[in-house]
Structures are given as C-alpha cells and as structure tokens.
C-alpha positions in Angstrom: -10.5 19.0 2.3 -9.7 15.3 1.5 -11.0 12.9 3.8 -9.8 9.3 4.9 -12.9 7.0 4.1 -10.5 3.8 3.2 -7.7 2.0 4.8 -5.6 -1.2 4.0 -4.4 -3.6 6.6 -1.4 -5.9 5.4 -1.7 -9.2 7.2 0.2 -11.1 4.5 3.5 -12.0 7.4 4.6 -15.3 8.5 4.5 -14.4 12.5 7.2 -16.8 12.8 8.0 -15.6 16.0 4.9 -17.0 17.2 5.8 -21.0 15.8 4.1 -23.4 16.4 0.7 -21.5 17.4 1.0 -19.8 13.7 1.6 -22.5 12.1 -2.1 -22.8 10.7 -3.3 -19.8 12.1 -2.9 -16.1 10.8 -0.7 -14.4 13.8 -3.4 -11.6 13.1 -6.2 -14.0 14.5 -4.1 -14.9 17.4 -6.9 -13.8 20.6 -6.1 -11.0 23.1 -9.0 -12.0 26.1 -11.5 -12.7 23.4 -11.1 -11.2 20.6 -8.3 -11.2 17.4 -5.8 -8.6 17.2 -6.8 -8.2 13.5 -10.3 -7.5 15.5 -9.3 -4.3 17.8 -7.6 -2.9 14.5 -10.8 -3.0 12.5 -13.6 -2.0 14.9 -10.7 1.1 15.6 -10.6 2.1 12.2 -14.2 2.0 11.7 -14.6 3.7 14.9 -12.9 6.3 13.0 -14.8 7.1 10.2 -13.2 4.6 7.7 -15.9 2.9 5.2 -14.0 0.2 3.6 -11.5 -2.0 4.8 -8.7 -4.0 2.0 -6.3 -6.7 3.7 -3.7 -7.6 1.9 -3.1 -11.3 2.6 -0.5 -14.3 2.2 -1.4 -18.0 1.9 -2.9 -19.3 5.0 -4.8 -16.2 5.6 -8.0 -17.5 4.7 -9.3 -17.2 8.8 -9.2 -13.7 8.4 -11.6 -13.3 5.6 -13.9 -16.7 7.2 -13.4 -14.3 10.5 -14.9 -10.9 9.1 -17.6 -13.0 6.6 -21.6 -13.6 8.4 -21.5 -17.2 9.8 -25.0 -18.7 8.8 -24.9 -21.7 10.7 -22.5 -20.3 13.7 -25.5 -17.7 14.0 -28.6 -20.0 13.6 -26.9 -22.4 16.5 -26.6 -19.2 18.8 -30.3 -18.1 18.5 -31.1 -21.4 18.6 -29.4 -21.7 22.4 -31.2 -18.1 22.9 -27.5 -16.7 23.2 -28.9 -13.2 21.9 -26.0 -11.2 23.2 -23.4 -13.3 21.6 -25.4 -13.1 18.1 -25.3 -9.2 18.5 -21.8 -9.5 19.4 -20.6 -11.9 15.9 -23.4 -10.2 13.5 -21.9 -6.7 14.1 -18.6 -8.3 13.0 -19.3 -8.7 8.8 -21.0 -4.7 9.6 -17.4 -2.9 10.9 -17.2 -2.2 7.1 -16.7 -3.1 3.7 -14.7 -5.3 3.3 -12.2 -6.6 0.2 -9.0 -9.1 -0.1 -6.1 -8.6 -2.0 -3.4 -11.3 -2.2 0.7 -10.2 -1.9 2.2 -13.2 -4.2 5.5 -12.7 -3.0 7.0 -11.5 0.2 9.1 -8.0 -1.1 8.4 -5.6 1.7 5.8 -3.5 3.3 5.6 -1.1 0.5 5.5 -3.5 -1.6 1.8 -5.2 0.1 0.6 -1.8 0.3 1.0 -1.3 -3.6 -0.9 -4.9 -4.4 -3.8 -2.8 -2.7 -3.2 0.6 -4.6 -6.0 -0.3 -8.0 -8.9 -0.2 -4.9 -8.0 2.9 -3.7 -10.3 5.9 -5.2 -7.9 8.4 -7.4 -6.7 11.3 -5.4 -7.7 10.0 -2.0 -5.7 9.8 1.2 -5.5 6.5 3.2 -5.5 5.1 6.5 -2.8 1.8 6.3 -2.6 -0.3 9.8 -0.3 -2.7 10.6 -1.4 -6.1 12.5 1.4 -5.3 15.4 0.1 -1.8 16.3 -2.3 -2.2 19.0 -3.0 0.7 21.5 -5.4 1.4 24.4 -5.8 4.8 23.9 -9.0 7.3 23.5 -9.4 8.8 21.2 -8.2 5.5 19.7 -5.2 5.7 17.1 -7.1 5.5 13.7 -9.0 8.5 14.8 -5.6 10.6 15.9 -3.8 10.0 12.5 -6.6 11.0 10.8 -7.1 14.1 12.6 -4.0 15.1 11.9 -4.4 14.6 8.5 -6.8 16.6 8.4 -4.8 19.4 10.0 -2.0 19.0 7.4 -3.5 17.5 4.6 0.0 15.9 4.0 0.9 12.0 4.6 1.1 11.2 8.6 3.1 9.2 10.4 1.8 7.5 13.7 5.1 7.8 16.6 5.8 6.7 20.0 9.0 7.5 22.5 11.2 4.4 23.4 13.4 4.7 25.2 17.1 5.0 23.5 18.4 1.7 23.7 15.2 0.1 22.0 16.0 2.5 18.9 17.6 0.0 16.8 14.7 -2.0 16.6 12.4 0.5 14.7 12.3 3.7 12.2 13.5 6.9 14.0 12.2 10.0 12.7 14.3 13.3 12.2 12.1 16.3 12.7 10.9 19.7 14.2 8.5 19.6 17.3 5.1 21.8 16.2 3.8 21.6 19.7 0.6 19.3 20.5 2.6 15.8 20.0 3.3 17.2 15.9 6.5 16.9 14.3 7.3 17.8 10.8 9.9 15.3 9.9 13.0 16.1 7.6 14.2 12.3 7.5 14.1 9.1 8.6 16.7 6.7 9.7 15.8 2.3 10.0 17.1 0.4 12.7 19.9 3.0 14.0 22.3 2.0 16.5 21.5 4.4 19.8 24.2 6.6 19.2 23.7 7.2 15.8 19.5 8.0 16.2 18.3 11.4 15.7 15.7 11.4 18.4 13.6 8.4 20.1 10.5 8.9 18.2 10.2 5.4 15.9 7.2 4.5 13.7 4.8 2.1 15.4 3.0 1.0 12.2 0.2 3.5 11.3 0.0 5.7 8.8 -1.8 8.0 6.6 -0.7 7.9 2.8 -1.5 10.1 0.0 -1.7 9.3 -3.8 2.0 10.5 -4.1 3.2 8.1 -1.7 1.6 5.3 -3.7 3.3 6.3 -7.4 6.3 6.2 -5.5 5.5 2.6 -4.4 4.3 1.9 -8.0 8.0 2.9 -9.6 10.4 1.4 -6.8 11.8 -1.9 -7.7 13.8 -2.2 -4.3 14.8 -0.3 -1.6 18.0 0.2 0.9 17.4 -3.4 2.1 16.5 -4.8 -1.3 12.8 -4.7 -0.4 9.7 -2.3 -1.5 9.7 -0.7 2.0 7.5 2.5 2.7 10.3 3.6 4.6 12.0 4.0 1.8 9.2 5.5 -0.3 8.7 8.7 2.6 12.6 9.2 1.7 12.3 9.6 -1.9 8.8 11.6 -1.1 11.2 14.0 0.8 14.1 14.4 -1.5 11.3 14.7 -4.3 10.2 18.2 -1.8 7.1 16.5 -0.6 6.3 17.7 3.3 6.0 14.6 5.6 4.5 15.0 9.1 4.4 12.6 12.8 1.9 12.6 15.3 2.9 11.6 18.8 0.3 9.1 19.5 -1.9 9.1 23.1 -2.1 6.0 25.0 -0.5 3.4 25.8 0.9 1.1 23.1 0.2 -2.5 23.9 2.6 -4.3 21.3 1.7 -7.6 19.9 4.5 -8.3 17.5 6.7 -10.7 19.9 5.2 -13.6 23.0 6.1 -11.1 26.0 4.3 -8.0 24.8 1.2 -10.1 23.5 0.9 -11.7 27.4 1.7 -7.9 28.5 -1.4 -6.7 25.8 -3.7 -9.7 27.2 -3.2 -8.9 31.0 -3.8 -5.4 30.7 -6.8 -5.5 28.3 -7.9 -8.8 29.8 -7.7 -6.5 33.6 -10.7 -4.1 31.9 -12.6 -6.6 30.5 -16.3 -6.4 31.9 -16.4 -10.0 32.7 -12.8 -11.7 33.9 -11.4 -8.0 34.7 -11.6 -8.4 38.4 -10.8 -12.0 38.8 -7.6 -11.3 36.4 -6.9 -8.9 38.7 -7.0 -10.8 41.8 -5.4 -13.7 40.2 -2.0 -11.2 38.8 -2.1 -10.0 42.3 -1.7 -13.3 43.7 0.7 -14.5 41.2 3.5 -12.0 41.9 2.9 -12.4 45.6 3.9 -16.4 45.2 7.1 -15.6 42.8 
C-alpha cells in the first residue's frame, strides 16, 4: 500500500483581491488571530503524517521561506526576555517538516505550479497538494481525511464540500456516484457551471491527493480548456485515459480565506476558540451586533 509522506503547497498567486495589504506581503502570510494561513496548512499536513513539505512560489514570496527558516537572533532575544513559551512556540515552526522551494517562473495555471514541483517527488509515490485558500476547522483535520481515503482507494482523491446551488459557478463541480461514508466515485468534472447546468453541488475546495499518472499528464499538457495547465483539466484527460478518480466529502467546517469577508469570518471563528482572546472576542462580537 502506497503511502502519502510528501505534499506540495502552491503559494506562487498574486492575492490581488487582498491589495494593498499584499502588496509586499505573500496573501499566504496574511495572519488569522496569530498565526499565517500558510501556517494552519502546514502544521495540518504534518499533523497528518506528511514528512516533507515543497512550495511552489512566485516573486515576493520570500516571507514564506524567512517564515518556516529557525530565526537565530528572533530566538536569542526571546530567551533573553525569558519568553520560554513563545521560543517553544517559533522553534517548533522550522520542525513541522522538511522543507524545500521551488519557483513557478510564469503564471500558466495550477497544474502547471504543481508540475515545477514534480522532479522532488519520489517515483511512484502518491501526494498530498494544498492550496493556500483551503482552510478548515475540522477533526480529524483535512490532510488527514484525504489521505485516508487514499488509502482506501489507492486512486487520486479529491477533497469536496456542498454549496449551496447558486455558489456553483464559482468552483469545480464534480459528477459522480455516492459510495456512502461522504465517498463519491466521480465520472466528470465540470469548471465554473452556471446553476442550472451543474451536475450536483459538490465543488473542489483545493485539496487533493495525486498519483504519478496525474503528474505525466501535467508533464505533456501545453494548455488546457482556458488556455492554462489546470489540474482540472489533467483529472479529465486521467478519466477519458480510464483512470478511476474518487471525492471525499470533507468534515468540518470550511473557513475560506480566498476573499476579505470569509478571511474576517475564518478570524472570528478561530479567533472565538483561541485560549487567550476567545472569550473576550466573544463578548466583544456579542456586543457588536447588539449596537448595529
């Protein structure tokens, strides 16, 4: 039975719809309470049995790498100021994993940021890929229910949520048959479909486990249905090609960051269990919507 020991996070995006704030920061190192998204998606993946970690970057990404490096003199300063629990806090950072940095030179597509990553991938093995928007409070967290049902099908996964119908043209829809425990073995995939036209209201929420088949596919596409090197469009050939594709129905709740309302939604609810503001935040959101 393969296992899933390696993942690749593309963090290589503009995050225009956060401008200015991203305008010399990574939208990835953008902080929910207080720590980065990119930060949630790594200690999950870890969490989850994953060893080494490759983001595929753009230029301006350097944060992430400074973010996810040991910090000599940020480290020295803490013990200095006997701030133990922080130094446990930023020392177990660099430790999440392995950790490697591929660039993307030019923007051509999620498939396409995935394949700059594919020579670091061992031959043969499955992979875990995570998108920077695809944060979910969940247990067991997300990285860990792909995987298992990987391991179940030993066939590429693909992580899925319900929306509800009119929010359908916004994401991948999925075509498939319902296998009962939140599985679905998928026959196609439609992206961006107008309501009436979607097959169901399952969408892609932007994780995944690939196999090496997926990734020759990548490595032979020169463009896809939009004109990009989507992965989208790399599952469809897979499936034509007589490949067996499968969803899992992900548990929890899906805390989008990937536009400013959702990322103040993901900050108040995660901000509400925090140890230290959760009560206070509390209070304070009560408060709030009694004055409006």
């Amino acid at each position: 039975m393969k296992k899933v020991k390696k993942a690749i996070l593309p963090v290589a995006g503009f995050g225009t719809r956060f401008l200015p704030a991203t305008k010399s920061s990574p939208k990835e190192m953008l902080p929910v309470v207080d720590k980065p998204v990119i930060q949630y998606l790594v200690e999950q993946s870890s969490e989850a049995g994953i060893k080494d970690i490759t983001f595929v970057t753009g230029r301006g990404k350097r944060a992430i790498e400074d973010h996810f490096d040991k910090s000599f003199e940020l480290d020295h300063n803490l013990v200095e100021k006997g701030k133990h629990e922080l130094v446990s806090k930023v020392r177990k950072i660099s430790s999440l994993a392995r950790f490697s940095y591929v660039r993307q030179p030019e923007p051509l597509g999620d498939g396409h940021a995935i394949a700059c990553a594919s020579h670091l991938m061992g031959k043969g093995d499955p992979v875990l890929i995570f998108f920077g928007d695809t944060l979910y409070d969940a247990e067991p967290n997300i990285a860990t229910q792909v995987i298992q049902a990987f391991e179940k099908y030993q066939a590429p996964i693909i992580g899925l949520a319900e929306v509800p119908m009119e929010e359908v043209s916004s994401f991948g829809v999925i075509d498939g048959d319902d296998l009962g425990g939140g599985a679905y073995k998928i026959g196609g995939m439609v992206e961006k479909p107008a309501a009436d036209e979607a097959p169901s209201n399952l969408v892609a929420v932007g994780i995944y486990v690939i196999t090496p088949e997926i990734f020759k596919i990548l490595a032979g596409m020169n463009d896809g249905k939009s004109g990009e090197i989507r992965l989208a469009d790399a599952f469809d050939i897979y499936l034509r090609e007589g490949g067996e594709l499968y969803g899992q129905k992900l548990e929890g709740e899906w805390l989008d960051t990937g536009n400013k309302l959702s990322f103040i939604k993901a900050t108040i609810k995660l901000g509400i269990k925090h140890d230290e503001i959760g009560e206070d935040l509390k209070d304070f959101v009560k408060k709030t919507a009694k004055e409006l």
